[in-house]
C-alpha positions as CSV (number, residue, x, y, z in Angstrom):
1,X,2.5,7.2,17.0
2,X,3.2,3.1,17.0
3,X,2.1,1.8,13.7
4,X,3.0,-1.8,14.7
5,X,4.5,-4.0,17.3
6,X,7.1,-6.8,16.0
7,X,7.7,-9.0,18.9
8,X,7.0,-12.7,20.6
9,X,3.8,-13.2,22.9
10,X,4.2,-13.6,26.2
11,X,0.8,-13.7,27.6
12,X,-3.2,-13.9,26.2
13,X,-5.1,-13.3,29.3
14,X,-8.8,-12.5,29.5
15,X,-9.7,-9.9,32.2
16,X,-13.2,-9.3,34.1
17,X,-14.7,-6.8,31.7
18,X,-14.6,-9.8,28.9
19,X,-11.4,-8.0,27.4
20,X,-8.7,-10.0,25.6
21,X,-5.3,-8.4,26.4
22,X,-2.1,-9.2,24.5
23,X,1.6,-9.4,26.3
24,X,4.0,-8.7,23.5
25,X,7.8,-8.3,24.0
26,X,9.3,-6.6,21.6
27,X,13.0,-6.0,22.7
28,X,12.7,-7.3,26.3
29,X,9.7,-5.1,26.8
30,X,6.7,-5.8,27.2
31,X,3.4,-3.9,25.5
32,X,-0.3,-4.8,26.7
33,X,-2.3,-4.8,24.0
34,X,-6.3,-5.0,23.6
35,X,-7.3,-7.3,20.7
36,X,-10.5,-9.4,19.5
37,X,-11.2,-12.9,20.2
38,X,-10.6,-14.0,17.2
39,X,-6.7,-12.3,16.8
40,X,-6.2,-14.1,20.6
41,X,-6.9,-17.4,18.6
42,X,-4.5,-16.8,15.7
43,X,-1.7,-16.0,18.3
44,X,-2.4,-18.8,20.3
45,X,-1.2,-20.6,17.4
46,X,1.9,-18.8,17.0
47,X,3.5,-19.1,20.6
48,X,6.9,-18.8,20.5
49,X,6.9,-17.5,16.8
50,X,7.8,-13.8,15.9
51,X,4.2,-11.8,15.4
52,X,3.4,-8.3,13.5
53,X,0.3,-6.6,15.3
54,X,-0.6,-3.7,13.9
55,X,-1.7,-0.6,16.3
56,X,-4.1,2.2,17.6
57,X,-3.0,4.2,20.2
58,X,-6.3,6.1,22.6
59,X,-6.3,8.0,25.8
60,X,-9.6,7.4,27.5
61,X,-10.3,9.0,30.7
62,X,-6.5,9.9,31.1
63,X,-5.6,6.0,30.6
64,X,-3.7,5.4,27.3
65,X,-4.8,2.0,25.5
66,X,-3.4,0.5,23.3
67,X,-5.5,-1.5,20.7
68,X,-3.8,-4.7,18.3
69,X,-5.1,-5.9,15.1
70,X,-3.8,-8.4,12.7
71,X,-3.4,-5.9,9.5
72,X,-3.8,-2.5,8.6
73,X,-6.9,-2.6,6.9
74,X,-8.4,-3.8,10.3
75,X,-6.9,-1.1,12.3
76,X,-8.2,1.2,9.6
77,X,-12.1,-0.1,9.8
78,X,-11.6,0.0,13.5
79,X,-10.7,3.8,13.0
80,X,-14.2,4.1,10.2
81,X,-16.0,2.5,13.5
82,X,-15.5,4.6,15.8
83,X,-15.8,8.2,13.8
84,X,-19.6,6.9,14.0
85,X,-21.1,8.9,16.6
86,X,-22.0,6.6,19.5
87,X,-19.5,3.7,18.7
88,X,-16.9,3.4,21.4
89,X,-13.8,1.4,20.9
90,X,-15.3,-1.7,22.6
91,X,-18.2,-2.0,20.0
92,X,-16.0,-1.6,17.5
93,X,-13.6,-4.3,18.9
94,X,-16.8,-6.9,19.0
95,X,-18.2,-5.6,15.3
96,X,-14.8,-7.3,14.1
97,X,-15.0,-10.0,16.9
98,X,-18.2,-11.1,15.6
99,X,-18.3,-10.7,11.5
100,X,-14.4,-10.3,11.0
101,X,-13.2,-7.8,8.4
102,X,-14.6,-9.1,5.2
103,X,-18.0,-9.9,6.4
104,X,-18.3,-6.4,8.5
105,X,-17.3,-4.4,5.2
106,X,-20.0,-6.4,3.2
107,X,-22.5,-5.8,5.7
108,X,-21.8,-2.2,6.0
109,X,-21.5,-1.7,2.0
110,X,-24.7,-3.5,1.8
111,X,-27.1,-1.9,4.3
112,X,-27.3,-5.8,5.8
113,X,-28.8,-4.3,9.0
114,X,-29.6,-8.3,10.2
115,X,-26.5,-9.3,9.8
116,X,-25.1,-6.2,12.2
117,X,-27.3,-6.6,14.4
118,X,-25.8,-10.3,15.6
119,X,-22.5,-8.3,17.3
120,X,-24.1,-8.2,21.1
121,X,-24.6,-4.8,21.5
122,X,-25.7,-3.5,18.1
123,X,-29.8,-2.7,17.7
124,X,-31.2,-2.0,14.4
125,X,-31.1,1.7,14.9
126,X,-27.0,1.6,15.7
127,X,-26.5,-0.7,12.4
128,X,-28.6,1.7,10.5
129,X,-26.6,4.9,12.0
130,X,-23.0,2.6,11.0
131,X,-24.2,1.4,7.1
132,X,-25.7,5.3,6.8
133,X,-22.2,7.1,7.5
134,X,-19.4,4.5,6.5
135,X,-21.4,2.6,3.2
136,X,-19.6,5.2,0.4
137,X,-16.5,5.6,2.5
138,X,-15.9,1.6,2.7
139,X,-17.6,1.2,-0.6
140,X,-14.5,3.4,-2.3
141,X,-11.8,2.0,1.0
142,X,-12.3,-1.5,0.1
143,X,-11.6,-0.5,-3.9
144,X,-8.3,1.0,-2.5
145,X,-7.0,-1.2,0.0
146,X,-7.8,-4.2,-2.6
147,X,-10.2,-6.2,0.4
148,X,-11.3,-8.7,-1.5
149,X,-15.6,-9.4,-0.4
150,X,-16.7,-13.4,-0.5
151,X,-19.8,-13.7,-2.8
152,X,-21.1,-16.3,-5.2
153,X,-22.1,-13.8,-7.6
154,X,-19.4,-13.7,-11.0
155,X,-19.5,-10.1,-11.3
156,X,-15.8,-8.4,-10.8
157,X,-16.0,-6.6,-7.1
158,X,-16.7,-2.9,-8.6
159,X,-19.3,-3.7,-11.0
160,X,-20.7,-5.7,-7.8
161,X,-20.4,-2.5,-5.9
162,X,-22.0,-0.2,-8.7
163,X,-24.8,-3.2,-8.6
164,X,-25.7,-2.9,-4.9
165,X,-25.3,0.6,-4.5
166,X,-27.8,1.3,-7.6
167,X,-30.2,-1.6,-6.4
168,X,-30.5,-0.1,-2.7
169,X,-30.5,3.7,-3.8
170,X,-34.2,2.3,-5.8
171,X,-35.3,0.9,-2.6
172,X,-34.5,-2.7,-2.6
173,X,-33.4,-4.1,0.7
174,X,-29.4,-6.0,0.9
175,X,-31.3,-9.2,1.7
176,X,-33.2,-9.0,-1.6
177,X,-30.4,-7.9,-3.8
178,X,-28.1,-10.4,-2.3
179,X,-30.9,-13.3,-3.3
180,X,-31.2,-11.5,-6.9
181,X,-27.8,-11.7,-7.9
182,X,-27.2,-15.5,-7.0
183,X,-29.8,-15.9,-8.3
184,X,-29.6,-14.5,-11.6
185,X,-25.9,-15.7,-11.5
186,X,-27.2,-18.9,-12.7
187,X,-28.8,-17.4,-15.7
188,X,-26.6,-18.4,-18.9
189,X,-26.9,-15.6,-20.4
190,X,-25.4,-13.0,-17.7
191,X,-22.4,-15.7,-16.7
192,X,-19.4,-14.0,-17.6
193,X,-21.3,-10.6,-18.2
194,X,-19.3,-7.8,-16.8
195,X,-21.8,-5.1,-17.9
196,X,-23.7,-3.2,-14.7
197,X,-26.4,-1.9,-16.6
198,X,-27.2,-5.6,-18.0
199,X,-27.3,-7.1,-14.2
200,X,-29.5,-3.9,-13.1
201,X,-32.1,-4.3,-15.6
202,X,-32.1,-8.1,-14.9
203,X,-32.0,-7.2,-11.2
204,X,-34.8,-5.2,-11.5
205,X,-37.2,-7.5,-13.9
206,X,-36.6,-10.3,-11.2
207,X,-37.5,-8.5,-8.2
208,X,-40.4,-6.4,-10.2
């Protein structure tokens, strides 16, 4: 098993299927590599300069593939992807294309169906199939792995989590929780508050 690839790029070329393939030498070798758009971009910017890509290694119809990311937590949500019956390698590749890593483990953790739904592909009944199966697996991963999720709301990112999940397990949609919490994020009186159960009841008044 290749974890990772250290080596210079040699080539970014974009074939007919729309896929994004890597050259990297490592050791006067060269490895093709399958990687988003948005890792192409980051390498473009690194010519000439030693790059770490991270690895998944697939045999699909007798054809190995190898698939580059730009970290390990990446290649690991890739992996989370495609356990989800019905997500191939290529969806997955264009749910990180699209969102990128942060925004695709919010959305998942969140139920935010709408904001799945934007990766070409993905209808409302595949981004309810991926929250449904991976939203308590990412919801503990991204505790572990230390991801860090943008948000405007003050709360520290596991009383956030124990927020959301309560709020959605009552019924509330992520669009309406999301609104709640900045929302009530301005309230004096829950700045600095660190207490769940104070933010759920407040939660809960405002959307009530």
């Amino acid at each position: 098993m290749i974890s990772y690839l250290k080596g210079t790029v040699a080539e970014i070329q974009q074939n007919k299927g729309n896929r994004v393939v890597l050259l990297l030498e490592v050791n006067q070798m060269g490895y093709e590599l399958q990687i988003s758009k948005r890792l192409a971009q980051q390498l473009s910017e690194a010519a000439a300069e030693m790059v770490q890509v991270y690895t998944h290694y697939q045999i699909r119809e007798d054809q190995p593939i190898l698939y580059g990311f730009a970290s390990s937590a990446e290649r690991d949500l890739f992996r989370q992807l495609v356990s989800v019956n019905g997500i191939g390698s290529q969806l997955a590749i264009a749910l990180l294309d699209t969102l990128g890593l942060q925004d695709l483990v919010q959305a998942i953790v969140t139920g935010n169906v709408k904001q799945l739904v934007r990766t070409p592909g993905v209808g409302s009944k595949t981004a309810e199939r991926i929250a449904l199966e991976l939203r308590t697996k990412l919801a503990q991963w991204r505790m572990q792995t230390g991801v860090s999720i943008p948000t405007t709301v003050s709360l520290s990112p596991t009383l956030l989590e124990d927020v959301e999940m309560t709020l959605l397990a009552l019924g509330y949609t992520s669009q309406e929780i999301t609104q709640t919490l900045q929302s009530l994020s301005q309230e004096p009186e829950l700045s600095g508050n660190q207490d769940a159960e104070d933010w759920i009841r407040s939660a809960i008044a405002h959307l009530s």
